[in-house]
C-alpha positions in Angstrom: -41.2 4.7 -33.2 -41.5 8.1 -32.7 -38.7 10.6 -32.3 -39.4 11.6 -28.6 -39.0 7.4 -27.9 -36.3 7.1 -29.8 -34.3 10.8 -28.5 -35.0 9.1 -25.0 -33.7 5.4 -26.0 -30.6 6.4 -27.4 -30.2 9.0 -23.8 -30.5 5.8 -22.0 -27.9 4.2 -24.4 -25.4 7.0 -23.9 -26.0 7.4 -20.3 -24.9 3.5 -20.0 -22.4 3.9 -22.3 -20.8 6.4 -20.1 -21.2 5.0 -16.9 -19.2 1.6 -18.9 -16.6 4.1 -19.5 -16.3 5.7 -15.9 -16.2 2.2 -14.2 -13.4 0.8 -16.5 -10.6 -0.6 -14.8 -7.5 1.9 -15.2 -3.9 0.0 -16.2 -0.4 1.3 -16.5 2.5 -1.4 -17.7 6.1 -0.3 -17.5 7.2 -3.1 -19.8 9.6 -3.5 -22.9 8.6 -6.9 -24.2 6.6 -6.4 -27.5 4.9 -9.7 -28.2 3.8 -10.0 -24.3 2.3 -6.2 -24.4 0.4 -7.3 -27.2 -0.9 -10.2 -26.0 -1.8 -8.4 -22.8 -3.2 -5.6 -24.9 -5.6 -7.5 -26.9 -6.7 -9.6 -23.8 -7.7 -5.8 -21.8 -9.5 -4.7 -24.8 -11.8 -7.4 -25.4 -12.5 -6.7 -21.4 -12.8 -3.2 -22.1 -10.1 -1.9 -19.8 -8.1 1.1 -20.4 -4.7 0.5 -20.7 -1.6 2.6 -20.4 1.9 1.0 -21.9 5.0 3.0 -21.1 8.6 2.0 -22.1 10.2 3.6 -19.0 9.2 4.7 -15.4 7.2 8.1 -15.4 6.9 10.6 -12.1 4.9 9.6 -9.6 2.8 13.1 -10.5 2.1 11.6 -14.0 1.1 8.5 -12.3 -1.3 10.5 -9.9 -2.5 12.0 -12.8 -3.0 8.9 -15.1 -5.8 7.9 -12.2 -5.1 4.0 -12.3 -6.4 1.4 -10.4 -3.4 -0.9 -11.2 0.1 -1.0 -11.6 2.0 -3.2 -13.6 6.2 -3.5 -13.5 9.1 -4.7 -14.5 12.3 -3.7 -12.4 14.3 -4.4 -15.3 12.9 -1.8 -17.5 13.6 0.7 -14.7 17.3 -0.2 -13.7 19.3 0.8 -11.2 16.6 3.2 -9.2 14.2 -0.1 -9.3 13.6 -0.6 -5.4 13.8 3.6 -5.1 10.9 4.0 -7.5 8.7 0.8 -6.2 9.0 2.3 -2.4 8.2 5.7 -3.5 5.2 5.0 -5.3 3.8 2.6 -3.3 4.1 5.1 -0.5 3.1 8.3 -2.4 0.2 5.8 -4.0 -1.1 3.6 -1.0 -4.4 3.1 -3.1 -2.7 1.6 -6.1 -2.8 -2.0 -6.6 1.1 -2.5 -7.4 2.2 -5.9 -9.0 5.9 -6.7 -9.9 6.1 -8.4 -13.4 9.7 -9.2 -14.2 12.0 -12.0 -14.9 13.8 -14.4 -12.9 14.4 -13.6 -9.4 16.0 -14.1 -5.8 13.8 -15.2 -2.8 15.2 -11.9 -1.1 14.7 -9.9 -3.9 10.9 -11.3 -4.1 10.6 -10.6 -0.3 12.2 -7.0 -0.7 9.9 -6.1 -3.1 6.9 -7.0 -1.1 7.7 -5.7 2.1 8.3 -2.1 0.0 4.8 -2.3 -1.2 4.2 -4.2 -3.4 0.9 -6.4 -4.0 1.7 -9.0 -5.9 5.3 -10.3 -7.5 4.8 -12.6 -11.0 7.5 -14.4 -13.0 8.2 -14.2 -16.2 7.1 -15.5 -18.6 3.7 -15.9 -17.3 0.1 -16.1 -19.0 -1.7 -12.8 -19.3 -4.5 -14.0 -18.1 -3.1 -15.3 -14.9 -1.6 -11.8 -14.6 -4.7 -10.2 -15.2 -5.9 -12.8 -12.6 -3.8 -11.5 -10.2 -3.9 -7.6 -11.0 -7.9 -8.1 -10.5 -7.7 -9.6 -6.8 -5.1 -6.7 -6.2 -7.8 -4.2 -6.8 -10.8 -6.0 -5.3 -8.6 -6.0 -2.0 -7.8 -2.3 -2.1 -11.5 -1.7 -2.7 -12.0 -3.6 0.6 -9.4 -2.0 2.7 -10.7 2.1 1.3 -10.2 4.3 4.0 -12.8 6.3 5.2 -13.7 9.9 4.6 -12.6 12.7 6.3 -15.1 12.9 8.9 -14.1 9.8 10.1 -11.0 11.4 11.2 -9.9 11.0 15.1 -8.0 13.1 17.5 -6.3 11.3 20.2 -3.6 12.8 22.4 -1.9 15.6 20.0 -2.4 13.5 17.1 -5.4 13.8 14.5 -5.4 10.5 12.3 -6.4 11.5 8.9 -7.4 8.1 6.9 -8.5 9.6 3.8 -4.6 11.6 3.4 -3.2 8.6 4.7 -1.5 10.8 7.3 -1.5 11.8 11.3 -0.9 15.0 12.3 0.6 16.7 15.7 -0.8 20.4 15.9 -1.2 20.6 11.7 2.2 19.3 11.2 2.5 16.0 9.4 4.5 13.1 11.3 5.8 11.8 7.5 4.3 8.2 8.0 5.1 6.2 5.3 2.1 4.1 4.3 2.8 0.9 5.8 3.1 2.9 9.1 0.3 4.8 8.9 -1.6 1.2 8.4 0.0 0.4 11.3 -0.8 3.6 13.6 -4.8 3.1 12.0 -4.8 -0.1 13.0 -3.8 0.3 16.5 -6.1 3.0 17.2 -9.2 1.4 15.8 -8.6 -1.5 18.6 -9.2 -1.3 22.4 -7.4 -4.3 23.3 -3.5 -5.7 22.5 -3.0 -6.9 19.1 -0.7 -10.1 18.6 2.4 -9.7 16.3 0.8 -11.9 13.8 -2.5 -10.4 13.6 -1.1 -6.8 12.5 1.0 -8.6 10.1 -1.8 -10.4 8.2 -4.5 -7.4 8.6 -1.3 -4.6 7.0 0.5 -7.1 4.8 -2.2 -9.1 3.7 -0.7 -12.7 3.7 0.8 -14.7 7.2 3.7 -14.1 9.2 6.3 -15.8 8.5 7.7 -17.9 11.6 11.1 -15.0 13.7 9.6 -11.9 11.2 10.3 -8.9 12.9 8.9 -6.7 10.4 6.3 -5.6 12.9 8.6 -4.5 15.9 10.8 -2.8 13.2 7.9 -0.7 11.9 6.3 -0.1 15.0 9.6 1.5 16.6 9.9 3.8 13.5 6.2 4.8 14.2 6.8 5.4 18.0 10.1 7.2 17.2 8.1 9.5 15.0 5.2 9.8 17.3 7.3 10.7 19.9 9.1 13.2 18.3 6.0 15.1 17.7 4.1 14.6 20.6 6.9 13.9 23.4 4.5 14.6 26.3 2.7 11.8 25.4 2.9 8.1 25.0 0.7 5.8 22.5 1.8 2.7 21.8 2.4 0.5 24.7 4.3 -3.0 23.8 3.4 -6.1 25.5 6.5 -8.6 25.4 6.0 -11.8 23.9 2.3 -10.7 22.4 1.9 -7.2 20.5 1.0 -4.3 21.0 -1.3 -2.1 22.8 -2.5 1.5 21.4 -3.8 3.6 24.4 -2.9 7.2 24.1 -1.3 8.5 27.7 0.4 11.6 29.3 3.4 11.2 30.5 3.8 11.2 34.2 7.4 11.2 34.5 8.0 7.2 33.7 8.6 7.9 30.1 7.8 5.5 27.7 11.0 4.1 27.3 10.1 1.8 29.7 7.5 0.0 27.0 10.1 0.3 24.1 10.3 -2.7 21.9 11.5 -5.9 22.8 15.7 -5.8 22.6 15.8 -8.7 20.0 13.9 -6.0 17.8 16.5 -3.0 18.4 19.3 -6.2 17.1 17.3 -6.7 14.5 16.7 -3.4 12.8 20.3 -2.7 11.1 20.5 -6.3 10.0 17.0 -6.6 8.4 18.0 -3.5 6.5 21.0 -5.2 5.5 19.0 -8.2 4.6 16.9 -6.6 2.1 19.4 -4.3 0.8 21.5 -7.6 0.0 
């Protein structure tokens, strides 16, 4: 074979062997337990994943930086700040595939950690390949749900939606969504028709409602609150009682929008779901 073949052959090799090495899946485990990190280790090598095992929570800058496509933790490891962390990195990282690994647990507590953010919650002990499993469809649904660029951006009213910054603006100032609102607020404004309850539940938490969850009215009053603060001429989310909700960006004409607040059982409801999950 000559040497011009065989320069060009091994290119080829070296070119694919890099691409292997950008598309590798990225992994961070917050995890203590030595025989099931080296279980799990083994198993993500042999798939050629890159994998990141950390004895204690790191900033959510150093997870920024680490560039993962999954999360793995257990709330043990982190302590008392547990719920604190999980909310703020599932809001600072809305693109992260986040799955809780830890022991046993409450219903309430599994339920909590969900609603914060979480994609997935696993048991210990489990099988690492059921956790890889699981991680996997975490990703693959993230991949599914990427925003769009900025050009796809949309001004309506006062407010610019910015998908890929997971943000909206009023006049370059950021309303401070958290990521489950800002799902919410995309959602809305993508649709020219009312929205059940159930409908935003599945398409923004990704599994069915559960039968008197209020999450939804909860959410979307923080989001008007917040909406109107910024932009009080206007009104954008109208609610239609007993259905959903309605996004259709108005000014106000002098019938403010408290008229279309949320239904009253949701005003009830907000201190004691917030107890609920606190519990």
């Amino acid at each position: 074979m000559s040497s011009g073949v065989s320069d060009a052959l091994s290119g080829i090799a070296a070119g694919a062997s890099a691409q292997r090495a950008h598309n590798r899946l990225r992994l961070a485990v917050v995890d203590r337990d030595p025989g099931f990190m080296q279980v799990l280790s083994n198993r993500l090598e042999a798939l050629g994943w890159e994998l990141r095992a950390l004895s204690s929570a790191v900033t959510v800058d150093a997870l920024v930086g680490m560039r993962l496509n999954a999360l793995v933790l257990d709330l043990a490891v982190l302590g008392p700040g547990s719920w604190e962390y999980l909310e703020r990195v599932c809001a600072r990282l809305p693109g992260l595939a986040v799955i809780v690994c830890t022991g046993p647990s409450s219903v309430a507590q599994r339920v909590r950690g969900l609603r914060l953010g979480a994609d997935a919650w696993m048991t210990k002990p489990c099988h690492a390949e059921e956790l890889i499993c699981v991680i996997e469809a975490a990703i693959r649904r993230h991949r599914r749900n990427e925003m769009p660029q900025i050009e796809d951006s949309t001004t309506v009213g006062e407010i610019t939606i910015r998908p890929d910054l997971y943000q909206a603006y009023a006049r370059e100032a950021s309303l401070e969504l958290t990521a489950r609102e800002f799902e919410i607020l995309n959602l809305l404004s993508q649709s020219d028709r009312v929205l059940r309850r159930e409908e935003i539940y599945e398409r923004v938490w990704g599994y069915a409602m559960a039968h008197g969850d209020r999450s939804v009215d909860v959410f979307v009053r923080k989001l008007r609150q917040k909406l109107r603060t910024a932009s009080p001429a206007w009104n954008y989310i109208h609610t239609h009682f007993g259905v959903g909700y309605r996004f259709a960006p108005e000014l106000d004409g002098g019938e403010s929008a408290h008229g279309l607040e949320d239904e009253p059982a949701a005003l009830e409801l907000d201190a004691g779901l917030t107890q609920a999950l606190i519990a």
